[in-house]
N, C-alpha and C positions, 0 to 999 in steps of 0.2 A: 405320164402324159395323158391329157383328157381325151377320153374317145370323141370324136367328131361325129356325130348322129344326124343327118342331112331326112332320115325319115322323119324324127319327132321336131321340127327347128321353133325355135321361139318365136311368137307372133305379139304382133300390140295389140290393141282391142280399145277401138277409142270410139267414144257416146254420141250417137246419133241426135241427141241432144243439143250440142254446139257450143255445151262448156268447155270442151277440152279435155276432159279428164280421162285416163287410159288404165286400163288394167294389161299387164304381162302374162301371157300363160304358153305352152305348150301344144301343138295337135299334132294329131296323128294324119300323114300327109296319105297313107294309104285309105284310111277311113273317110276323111274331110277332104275332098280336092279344092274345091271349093272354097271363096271365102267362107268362114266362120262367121255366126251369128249368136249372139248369147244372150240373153235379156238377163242384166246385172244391176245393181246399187248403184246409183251415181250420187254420193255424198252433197254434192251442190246443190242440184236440185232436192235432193231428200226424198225421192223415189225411187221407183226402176223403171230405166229405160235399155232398148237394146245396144249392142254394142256388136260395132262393125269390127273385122279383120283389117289390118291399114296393111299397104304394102311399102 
């Protein structure tokens, strides 16, 4: 059976930009309470822009 890990949960990470486009990743819920912020690749545009926590 899969352990259930409610510290690390999976978050979407989608572009302040207003293409749409979202990346998958992981935090750490003790370190980051907070939304996450990440300035990443957004393929569309063909830059980097940030990239919000969606809930």
């Amino acid at each position: 059976m899969a352990k259930r890990n409610d510290l690390r949960p999976i978050v979407k990470l989608r572009s302040t930009a207003g293409t749409g486009f979202t990346y998958v990743t992981r935090k750490n819920r003790r370190n980051n309470p907070d939304r996450l912020i990440i300035r990443k690749y957004d393929p569309q545009l063909r830059e980097h822009v940030d990239f919000r926590e969606e809930r």
